[in-house]
C-alpha positions as CSV (number, residue, x, y, z in Angstrom):
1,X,-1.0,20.6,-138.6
2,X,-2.3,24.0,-138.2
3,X,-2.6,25.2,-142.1
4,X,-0.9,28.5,-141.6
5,X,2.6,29.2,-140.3
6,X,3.3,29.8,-136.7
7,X,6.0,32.0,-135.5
8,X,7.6,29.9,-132.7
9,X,10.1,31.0,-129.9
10,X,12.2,28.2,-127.8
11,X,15.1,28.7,-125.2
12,X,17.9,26.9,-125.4
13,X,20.1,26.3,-122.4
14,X,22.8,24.1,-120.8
15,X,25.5,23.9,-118.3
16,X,27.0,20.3,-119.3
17,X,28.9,20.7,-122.4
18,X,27.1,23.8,-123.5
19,X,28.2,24.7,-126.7
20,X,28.6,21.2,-128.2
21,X,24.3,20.5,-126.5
22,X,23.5,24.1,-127.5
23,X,25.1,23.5,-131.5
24,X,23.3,20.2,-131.8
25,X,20.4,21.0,-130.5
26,X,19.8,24.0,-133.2
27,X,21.2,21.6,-136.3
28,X,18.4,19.1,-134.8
29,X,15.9,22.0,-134.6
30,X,16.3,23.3,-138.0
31,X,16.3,19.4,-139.8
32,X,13.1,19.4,-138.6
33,X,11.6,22.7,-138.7
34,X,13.9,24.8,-141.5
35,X,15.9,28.0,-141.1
36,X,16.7,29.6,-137.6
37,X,16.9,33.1,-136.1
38,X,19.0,33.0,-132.8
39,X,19.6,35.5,-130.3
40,X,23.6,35.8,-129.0
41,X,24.5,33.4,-126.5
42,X,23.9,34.8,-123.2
43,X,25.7,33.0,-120.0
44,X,24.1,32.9,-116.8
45,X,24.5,31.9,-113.4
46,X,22.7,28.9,-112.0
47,X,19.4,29.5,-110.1
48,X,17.8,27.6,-107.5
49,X,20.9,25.5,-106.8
50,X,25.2,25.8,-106.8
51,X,26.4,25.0,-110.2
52,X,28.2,25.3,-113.2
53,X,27.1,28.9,-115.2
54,X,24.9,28.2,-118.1
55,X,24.8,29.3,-122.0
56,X,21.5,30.0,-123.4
57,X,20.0,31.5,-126.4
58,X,16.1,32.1,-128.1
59,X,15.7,30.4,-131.1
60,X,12.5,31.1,-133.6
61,X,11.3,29.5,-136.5
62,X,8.0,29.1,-138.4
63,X,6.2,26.2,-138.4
64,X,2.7,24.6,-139.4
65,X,2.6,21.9,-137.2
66,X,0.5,22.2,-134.4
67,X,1.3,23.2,-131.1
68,X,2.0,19.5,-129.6
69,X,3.7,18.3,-132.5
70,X,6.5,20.8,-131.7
71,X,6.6,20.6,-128.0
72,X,7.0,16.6,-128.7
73,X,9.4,17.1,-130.8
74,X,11.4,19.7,-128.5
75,X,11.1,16.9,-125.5
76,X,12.6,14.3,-128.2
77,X,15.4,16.4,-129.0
78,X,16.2,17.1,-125.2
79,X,15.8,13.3,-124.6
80,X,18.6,12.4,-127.2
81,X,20.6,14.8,-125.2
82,X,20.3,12.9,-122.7
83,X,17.8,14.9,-120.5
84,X,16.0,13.2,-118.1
85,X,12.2,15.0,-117.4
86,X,12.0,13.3,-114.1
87,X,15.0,15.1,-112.7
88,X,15.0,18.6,-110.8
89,X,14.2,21.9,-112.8
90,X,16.7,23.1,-110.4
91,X,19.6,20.7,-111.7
92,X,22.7,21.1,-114.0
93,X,21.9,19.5,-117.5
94,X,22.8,18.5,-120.9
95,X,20.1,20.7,-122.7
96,X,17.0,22.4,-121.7
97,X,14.5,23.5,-124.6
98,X,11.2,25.0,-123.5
99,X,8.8,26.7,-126.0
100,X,8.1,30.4,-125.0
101,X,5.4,31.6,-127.6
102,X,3.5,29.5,-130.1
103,X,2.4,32.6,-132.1
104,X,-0.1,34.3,-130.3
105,X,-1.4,31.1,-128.3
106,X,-2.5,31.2,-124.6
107,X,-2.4,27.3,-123.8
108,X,-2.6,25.9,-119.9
109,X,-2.7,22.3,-120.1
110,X,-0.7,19.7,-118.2
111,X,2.5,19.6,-119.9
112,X,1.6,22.5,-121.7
113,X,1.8,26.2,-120.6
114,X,2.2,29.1,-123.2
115,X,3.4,32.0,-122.9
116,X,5.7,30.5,-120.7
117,X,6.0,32.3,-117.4
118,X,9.6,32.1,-118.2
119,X,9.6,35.4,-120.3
120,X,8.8,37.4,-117.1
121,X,10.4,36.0,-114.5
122,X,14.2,35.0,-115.9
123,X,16.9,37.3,-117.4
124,X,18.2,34.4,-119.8
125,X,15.2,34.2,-121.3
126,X,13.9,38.1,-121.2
127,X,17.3,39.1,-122.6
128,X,17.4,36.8,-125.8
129,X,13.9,37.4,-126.7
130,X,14.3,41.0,-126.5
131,X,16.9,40.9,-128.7
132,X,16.1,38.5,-131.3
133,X,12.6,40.2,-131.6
134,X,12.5,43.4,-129.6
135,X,9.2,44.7,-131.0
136,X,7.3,41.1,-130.2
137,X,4.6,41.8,-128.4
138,X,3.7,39.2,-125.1
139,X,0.0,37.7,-125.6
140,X,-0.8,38.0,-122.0
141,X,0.7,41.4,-121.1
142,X,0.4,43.1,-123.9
143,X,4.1,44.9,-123.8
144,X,6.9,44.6,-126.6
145,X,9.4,42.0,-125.5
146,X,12.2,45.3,-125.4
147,X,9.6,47.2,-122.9
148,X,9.6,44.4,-120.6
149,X,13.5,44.0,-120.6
150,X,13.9,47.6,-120.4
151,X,11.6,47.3,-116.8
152,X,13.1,44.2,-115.8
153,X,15.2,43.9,-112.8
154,X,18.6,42.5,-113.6
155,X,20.5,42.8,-110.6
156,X,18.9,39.7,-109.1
157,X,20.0,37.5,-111.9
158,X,23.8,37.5,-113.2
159,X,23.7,37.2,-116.9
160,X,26.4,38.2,-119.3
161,X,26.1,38.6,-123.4
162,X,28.4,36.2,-124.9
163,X,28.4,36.6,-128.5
164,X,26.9,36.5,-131.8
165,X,24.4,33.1,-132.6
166,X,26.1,30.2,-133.0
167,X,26.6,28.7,-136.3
């Protein structure tokens, strides 16, 4: 436990089942850690292999558990899912939750890398954030979230705005 709250910012993303992975996964988030703020639903093509599209989303909640406790309890969820850590980042898969931001945190430990590099380098994360939380602020870089979408480049990465959050 940390004592004070924690803003905390996850992505959410599948391409096996997606909405019925993405839906559980935020009911499991929020029985543990309360209310949600999600971003739309954003799909995406597959990178780094062929593939069904994926649907992802940013997710935030506050928090007072430490930094471990909720990546632990991210990797639990993903497990029930049925994700296997062993297997390929570049892979399809049931569910896919990494933590982005941990308030203002810079962590780089094994297992354990925040901000995740993530926020710069993929649209279906950039995107989400940026919306959710335009004005947040990167720890590392220093820019707003909606600065670094706005000087992002898009065209390598196909990525379409689906809808509002799911419910």
């Amino acid at each position: 436990m940390t004592g004070t709250a924690v803003d905390v910012f996850v992505s959410a993303g599948s391409n096996i089942d997606p909405e019925h992975h993405l839906r559980a996964a935020c009911r499991s988030i929020a029985e543990r850690f309360g209310p949600l703020s999600l971003s739309s639903v954003y799909r995406t093509t597959a990178v780094g292999f062929d593939g069904d599209d994926f649907l992802n989303l940013v997710l935030s909640f506050s928090t007072v558990l430490d930094v471990r406790a909720v990546k632990a309890a991210l990797d639990e969820i993903e497990a029930r899912a049925g994700r296997r850590r062993g297997d390929s980042s570049f892979a399809p898969r049931t569910l896919d939750l990494d933590l982005l931001l941990y308030g203002d945190a810079v962590l780089d430990e094994p297992g354990l890398r925040v901000p995740r590099a993530d926020i710069l380098d993929y649209a279906f994360v950039l995107a989400p954030i940026a919306e959710l939380q335009p004005g947040l602020r990167h720890p590392v870089d220093g820019r707003s979230m909606s600065e670094l979408w706005a000087a992002f480049d898009g065209s390598r990465q196909g990525i379409e705005r689906l809808s509002a959050p799911l419910a």
